[in-house]
N, C-alpha and C positions, 0 to 999 in steps of 0.2 A: 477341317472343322475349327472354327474361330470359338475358344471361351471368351464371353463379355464378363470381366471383371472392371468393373466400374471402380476408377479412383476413390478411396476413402480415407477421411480424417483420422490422426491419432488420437483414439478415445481416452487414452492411457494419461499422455500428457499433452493435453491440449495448448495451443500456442497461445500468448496472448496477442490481442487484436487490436491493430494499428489504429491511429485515430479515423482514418479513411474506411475501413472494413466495420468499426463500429457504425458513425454515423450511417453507413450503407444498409447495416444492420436494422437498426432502428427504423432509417424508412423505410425499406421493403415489407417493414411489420406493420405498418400501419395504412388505416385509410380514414381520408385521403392521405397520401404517403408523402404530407409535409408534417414541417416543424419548426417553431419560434425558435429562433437563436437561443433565448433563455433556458426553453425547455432543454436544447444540446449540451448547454453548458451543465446543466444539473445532472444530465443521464450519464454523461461522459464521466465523471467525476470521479464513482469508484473505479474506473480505469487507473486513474493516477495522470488524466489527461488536462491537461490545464487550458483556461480560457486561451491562451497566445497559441500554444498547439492549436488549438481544437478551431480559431481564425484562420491561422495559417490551411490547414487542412482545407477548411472550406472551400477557401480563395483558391487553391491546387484544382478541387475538382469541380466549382465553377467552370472555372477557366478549361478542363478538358471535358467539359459538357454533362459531368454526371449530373449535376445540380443545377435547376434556376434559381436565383431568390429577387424574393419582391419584397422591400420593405428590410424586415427582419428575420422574412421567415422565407427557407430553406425547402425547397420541394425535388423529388427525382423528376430526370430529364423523360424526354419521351422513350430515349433509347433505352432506359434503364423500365420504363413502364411496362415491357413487353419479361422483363425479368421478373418482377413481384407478380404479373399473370403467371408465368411458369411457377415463381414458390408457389401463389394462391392454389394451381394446381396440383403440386405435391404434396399439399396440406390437405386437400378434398379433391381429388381427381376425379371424374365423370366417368362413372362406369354402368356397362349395361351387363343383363345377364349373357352367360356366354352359352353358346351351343354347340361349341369344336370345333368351330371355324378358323383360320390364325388368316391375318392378313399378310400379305407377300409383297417386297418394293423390292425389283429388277430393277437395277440402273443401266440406262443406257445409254445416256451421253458420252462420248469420245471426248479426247483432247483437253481436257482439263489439267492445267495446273495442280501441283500439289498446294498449293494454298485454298486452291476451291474443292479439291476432295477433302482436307480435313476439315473444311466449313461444312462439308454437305455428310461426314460422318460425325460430327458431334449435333447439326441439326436431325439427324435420324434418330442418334442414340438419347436427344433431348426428348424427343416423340414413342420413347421407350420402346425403342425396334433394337432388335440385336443380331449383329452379323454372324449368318450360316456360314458363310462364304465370300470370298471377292467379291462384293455388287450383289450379293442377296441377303435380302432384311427381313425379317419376319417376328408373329408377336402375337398371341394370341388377340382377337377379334373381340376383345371385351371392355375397350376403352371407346367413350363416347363423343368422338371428336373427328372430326374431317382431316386427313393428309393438307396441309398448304401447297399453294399455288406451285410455290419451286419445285417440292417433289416430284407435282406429276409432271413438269419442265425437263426433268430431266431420268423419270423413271418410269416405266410401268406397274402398274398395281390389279393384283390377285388374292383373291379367296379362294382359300388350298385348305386343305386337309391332308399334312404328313401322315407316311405310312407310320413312323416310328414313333413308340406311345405317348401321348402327352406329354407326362409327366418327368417320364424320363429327358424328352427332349428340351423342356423347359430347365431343369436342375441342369443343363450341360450348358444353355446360355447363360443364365444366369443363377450360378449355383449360389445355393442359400444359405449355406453354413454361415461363411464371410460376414455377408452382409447382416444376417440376424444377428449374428455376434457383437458386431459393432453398435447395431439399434441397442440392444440390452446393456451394454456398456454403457453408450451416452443415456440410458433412461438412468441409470445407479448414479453416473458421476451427477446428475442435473438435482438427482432426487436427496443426496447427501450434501449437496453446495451450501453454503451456508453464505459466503458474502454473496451478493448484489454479482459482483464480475464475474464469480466464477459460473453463477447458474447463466446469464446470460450468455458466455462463453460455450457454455455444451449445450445452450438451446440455439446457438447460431449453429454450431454444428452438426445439429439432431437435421435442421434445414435444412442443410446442405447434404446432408446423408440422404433424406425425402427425396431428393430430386433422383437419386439413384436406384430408390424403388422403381421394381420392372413392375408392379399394380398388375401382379398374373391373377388371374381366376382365383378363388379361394380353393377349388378342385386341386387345384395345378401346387397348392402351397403346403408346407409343413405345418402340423397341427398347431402348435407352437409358433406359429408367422409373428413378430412381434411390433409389424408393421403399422395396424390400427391403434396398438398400444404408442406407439413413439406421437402418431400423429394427436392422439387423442392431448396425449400431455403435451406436446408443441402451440396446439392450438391452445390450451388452458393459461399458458405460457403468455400466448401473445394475447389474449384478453385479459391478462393481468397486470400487463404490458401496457396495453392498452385505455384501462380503465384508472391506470395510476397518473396518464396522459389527458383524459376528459376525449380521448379518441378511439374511435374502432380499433380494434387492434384486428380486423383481417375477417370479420363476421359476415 
C-alpha cells in the first residue's frame, strides 16, 4: 500500500524567489498571461530585483522557450499555457456531485523506460489520482474532467467501488493532517505579511500547495478541510494582483 504524500513548501521559512520563478509567477496569475516590460520592472522591485537582472532573466527564458515577447511585452509560451490551465484548475477545479463511485487507471503498457514512467506518474498524480499499488490509480469519481488521450494509451479505466470504507481509504492516500497543516500556515504567514514580497511569496506558495489538493468529496473530508478557505484568499490575492495591473488576474 502506497501513501501519496505530495511534496510541500516550507511554510515556516519560505525561500525567497529568483527573478525567473517571480516573473513566472506573475504571469501564470494573470490573463491574458502577458506583461509590459515596464510593468516587470515595477513588480520585481520589492524583490530587491533590478532592471539589468530582471533583462538578463528575461533574455535566459526567452531563449529556453518559457517566454515570447513582441515589442515590449513578455507573454508565457505555449508550453507553459497548459501550466496556468493546471493552476487555473487548482484554484476552481470542476467538480460534480459524487455518488461512491472512485474511478480506477490500470496500467498496462510494458517496456517503458524510467524516464517515461516518472512522466506518466507525475501526469497521474497531476489528474489528482493516487497510487494503491504498482500500476493502480484511483480517486474518487467527483472531478469533472475527461482522462487525456495518453492515459487511455497506455492504461485501462474502471468504475469500482472498494470494499474498504471511504473515508478510511481516502485518509490512507492522501492523509489530511499534512496538508491541512501546511494550508493554515500559508493562510497566517500571507495574512500577517506586511511588505509587498513577503505576501506574494506565501501566495505563490499557497499555488503551488493547490496543485496538491486531492479536491476529495466534502463526504470524504475533515470538518475542518481548509482547502476552500486557501483558495478563496488565493483567488482574492490574484484579483488584487490583478486589478493593481488594469488585468484579469485569473477570473
Amino acid at each position: 500500500m502506497r501513501v501519496n504524500v505530495p511534496a510541500e513548501p516550507d511554510p515556516v521559512a519560505l525561500r525567497p524567489l529568483s527573478a525567473r520563478s517571480v516573473v513566472l509567477s506573475l504571469l501564470l496569475g494573470v490573463h491574458p498571461p502577458q506583461l509590459p516590460v515596464r510593468d516587470l520592472v515595477r513588480l520585481v522591485e520589492p524583490f530587491g530585483i533590478g532592471g539589468s537582472t530582471l533583462r538578463a532573466a528575461l533574455s535566459r527564458m526567452v531563449a529556453a522557450g518559457d517566454l515570447r515577447r513582441a515589442d515590449a511585452v513578455y507573454r508565457l509560451s505555449d508550453r507553459l499555457l497548459e501550466r496556468q490551465r493546471r493552476q487555473d484548475d487548482a484554484v476552481r477545479p470542476r467538480t460534480r456531485a459524487w455518488d461512491g463511485d472512485w474511478e480506477m487507471v490500470v496500467i498496462t503498457a510494458t517496456g517503458r523506460g524510467p524516464a517515461e514512467r516518472a512522466d506518466l506518474r507525475a501526469r497521474l498524480s497531476g489528474l489528482r489520482l493516487a497510487e494503491l499499488r504498482e500500476g493502480v490509480w484511483l480517486r474518487p469519481a467527483n472531478l469533472d474532467r475527461p482522462l487525456p488521450a495518453e492515459v487511455h494509451r497506455v492504461a485501462l479505466t474502471y468504475t469500482a467501488r472498494p470494499d474498504e470504507p471511504p473515508r478510511e481509504l481516502a485518509a490512507r492516500l492522501w492523509p489530511p493532517d499534512g496538508w491541512a497543516a501546511t494550508a493554515r500556515t500559508l493562510l497566517a504567514h500571507a495574512a500577517r505579511a506586511e511588505h509587498p514580497a513577503d505576501r506574494f511569496t506565501a501566495y505563490a506558495a499557497a499555488v503551488r500547495h493547490l496543485l496538491a489538493d486531492p479536491v476529495l468529496p466534502p463526504a470524504l473530508l475533515p470538518a475542518d478541510w481548509p482547502g476552500e478557505e486557501l483558495r478563496a484568499a488565493y483567488a482574492g490575492y490574484r484579483r488584487e494582483l490583478g486589478a493593481g495591473l488594469g488585468v484579469r488576474g485569473g477570473e
